[in-house]
Backbone as CSV, one residue per row, in Angstrom:
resi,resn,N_x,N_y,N_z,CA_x,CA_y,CA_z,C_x,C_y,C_z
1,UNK,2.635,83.959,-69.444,1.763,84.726,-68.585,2.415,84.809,-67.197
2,UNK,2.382,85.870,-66.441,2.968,85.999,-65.118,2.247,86.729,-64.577
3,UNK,1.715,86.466,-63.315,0.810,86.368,-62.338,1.429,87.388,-61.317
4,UNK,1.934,88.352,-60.795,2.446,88.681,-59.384,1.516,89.529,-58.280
5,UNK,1.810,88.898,-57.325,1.233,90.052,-55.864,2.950,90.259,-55.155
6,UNK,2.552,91.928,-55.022,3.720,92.819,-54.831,3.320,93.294,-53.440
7,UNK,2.953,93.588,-52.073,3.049,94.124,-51.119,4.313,94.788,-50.779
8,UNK,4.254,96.120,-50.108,5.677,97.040,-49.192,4.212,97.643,-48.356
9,UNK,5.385,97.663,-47.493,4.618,98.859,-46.446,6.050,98.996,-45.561
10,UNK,5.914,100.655,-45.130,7.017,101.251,-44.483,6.682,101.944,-42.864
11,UNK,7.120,101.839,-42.288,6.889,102.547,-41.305,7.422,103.629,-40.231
12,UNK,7.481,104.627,-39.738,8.236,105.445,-39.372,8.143,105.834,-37.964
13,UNK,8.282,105.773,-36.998,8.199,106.207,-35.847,9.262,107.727,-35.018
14,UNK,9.523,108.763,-34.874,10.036,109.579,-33.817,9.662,109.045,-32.621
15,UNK,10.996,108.805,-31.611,10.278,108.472,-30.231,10.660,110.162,-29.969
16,UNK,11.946,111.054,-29.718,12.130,112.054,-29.655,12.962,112.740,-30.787
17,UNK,13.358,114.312,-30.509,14.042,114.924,-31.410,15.151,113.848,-31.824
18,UNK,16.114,113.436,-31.228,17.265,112.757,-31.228,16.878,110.850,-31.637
19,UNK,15.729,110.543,-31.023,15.983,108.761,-31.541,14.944,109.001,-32.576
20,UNK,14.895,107.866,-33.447,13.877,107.549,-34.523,14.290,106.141,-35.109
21,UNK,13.399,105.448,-35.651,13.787,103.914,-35.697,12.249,103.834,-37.254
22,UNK,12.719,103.310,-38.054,11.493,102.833,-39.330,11.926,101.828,-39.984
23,UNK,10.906,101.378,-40.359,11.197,99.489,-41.237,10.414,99.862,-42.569
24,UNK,10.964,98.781,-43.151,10.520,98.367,-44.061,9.985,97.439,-44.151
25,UNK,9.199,96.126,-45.318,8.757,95.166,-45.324,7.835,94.971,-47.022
26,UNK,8.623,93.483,-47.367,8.196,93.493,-48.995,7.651,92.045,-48.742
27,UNK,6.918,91.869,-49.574,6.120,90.362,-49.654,6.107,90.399,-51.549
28,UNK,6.224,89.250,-51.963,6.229,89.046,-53.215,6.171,87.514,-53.882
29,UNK,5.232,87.156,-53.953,4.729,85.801,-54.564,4.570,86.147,-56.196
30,UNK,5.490,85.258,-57.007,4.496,85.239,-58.571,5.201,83.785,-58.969
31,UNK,3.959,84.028,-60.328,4.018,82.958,-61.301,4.253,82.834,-62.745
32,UNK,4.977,82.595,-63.030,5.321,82.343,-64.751,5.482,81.829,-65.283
33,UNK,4.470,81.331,-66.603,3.925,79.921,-67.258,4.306,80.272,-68.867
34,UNK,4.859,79.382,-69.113,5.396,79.359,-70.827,4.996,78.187,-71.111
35,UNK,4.545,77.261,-72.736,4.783,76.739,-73.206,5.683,76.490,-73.338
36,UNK,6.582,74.840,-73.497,7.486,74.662,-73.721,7.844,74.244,-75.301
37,UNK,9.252,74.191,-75.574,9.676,73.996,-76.781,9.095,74.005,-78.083
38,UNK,7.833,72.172,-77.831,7.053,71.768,-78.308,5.577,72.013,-78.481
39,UNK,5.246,72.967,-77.734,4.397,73.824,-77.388,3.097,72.326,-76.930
40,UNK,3.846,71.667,-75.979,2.936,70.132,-75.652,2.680,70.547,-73.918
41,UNK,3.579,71.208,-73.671,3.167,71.252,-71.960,3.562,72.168,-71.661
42,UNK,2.982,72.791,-70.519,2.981,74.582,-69.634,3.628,74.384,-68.740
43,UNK,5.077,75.474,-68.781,6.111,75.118,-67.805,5.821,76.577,-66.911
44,UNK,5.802,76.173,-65.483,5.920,77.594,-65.233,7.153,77.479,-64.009
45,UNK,7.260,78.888,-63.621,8.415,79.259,-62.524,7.683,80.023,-61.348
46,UNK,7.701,79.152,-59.718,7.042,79.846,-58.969,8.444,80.859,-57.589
47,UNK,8.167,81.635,-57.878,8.963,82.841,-56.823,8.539,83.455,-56.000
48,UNK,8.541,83.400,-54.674,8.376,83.899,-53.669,9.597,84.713,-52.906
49,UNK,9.503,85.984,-52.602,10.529,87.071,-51.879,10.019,87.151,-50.612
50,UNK,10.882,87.635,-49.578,10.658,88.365,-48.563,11.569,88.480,-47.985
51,UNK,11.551,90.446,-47.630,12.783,91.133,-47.212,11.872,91.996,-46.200
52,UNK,13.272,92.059,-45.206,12.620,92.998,-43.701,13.643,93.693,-43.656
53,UNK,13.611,95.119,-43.235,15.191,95.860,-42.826,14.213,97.018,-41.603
54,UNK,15.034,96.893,-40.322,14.847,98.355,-39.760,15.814,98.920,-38.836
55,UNK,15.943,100.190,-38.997,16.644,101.143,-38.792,16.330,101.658,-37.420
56,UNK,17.286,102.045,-36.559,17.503,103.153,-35.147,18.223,103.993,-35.471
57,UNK,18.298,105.357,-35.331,18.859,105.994,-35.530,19.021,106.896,-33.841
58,UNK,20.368,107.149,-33.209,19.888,108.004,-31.999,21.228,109.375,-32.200
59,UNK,20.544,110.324,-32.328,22.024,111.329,-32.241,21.942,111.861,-30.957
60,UNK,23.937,111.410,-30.858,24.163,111.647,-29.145,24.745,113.598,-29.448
61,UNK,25.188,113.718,-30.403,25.525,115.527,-30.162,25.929,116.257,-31.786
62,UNK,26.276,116.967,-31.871,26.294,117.697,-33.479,27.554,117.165,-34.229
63,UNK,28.090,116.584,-33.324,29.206,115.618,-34.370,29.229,114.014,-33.681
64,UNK,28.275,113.395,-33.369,28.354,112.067,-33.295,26.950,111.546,-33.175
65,UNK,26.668,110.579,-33.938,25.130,109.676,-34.394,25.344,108.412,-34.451
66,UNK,24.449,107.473,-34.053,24.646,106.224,-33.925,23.250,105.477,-34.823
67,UNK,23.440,104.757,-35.583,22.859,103.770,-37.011,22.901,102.400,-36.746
68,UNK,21.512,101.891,-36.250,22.230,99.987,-35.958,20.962,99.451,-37.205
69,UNK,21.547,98.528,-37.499,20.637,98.019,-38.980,20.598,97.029,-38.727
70,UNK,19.394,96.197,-39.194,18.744,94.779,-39.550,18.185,94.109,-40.426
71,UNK,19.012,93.292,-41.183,17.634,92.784,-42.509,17.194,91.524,-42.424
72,UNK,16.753,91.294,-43.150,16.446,89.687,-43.672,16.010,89.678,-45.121
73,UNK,16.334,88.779,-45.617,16.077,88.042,-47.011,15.824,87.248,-47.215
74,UNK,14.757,86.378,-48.261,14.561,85.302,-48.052,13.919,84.816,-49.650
75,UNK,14.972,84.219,-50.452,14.243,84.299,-51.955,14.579,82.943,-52.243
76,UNK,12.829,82.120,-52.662,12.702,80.690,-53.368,12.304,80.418,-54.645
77,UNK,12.895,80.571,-55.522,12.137,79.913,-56.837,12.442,78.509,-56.785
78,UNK,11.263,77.561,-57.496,11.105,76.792,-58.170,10.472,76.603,-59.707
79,UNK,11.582,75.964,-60.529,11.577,75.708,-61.744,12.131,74.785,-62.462
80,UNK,11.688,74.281,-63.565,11.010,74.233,-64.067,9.879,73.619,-63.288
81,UNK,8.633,74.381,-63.022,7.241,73.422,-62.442,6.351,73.047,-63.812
82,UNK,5.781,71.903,-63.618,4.444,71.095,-64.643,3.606,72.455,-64.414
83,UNK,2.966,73.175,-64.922,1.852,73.773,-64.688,0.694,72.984,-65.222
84,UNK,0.441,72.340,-66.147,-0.412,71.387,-66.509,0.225,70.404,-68.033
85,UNK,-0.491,69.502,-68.066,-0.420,68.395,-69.164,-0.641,68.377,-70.410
């Protein structure tokens, strides 16, 4: 059985014709529980994500634009967990 909560949300801003800057943003917690081998105890695997990225964009003229980027990542599983006895 696996359990997940998935959140994104994006965002976009124009300050003018020429700058503009938008992010991203993911959240992601789940859970996943198996019987093991012996089918005597519930093993599960807990995972948590989270990623950020945002973008500037400023164009200085019809042949030159400037792109500065930022992310983050951040991914924990733990496994094998007891889920119960």
């Amino acid at each position: 059985m696996t359990n997940e909560d998935l959140y994104q949300a994006r965002i976009d801003h124009t300050f003018w014709d020429k700058d503009a800057i938008h992010g991203t943003f993911l959240y992601n917690n789940s859970l996943n529980t198996a019987p093991d081998v012996y089918d005597i105890t519930l093993l599960g695997e807990v995972s948590n994500r989270r990623q950020a990225t945002i973008e500037e964009s400023h164009i200085f003229g019809p042949t030159l634009a400037n792109f500065a980027r930022f992310g983050f990542n951040r991914t924990m599983t733990l496994a094998p967990e007891t889920a119960t006895a």
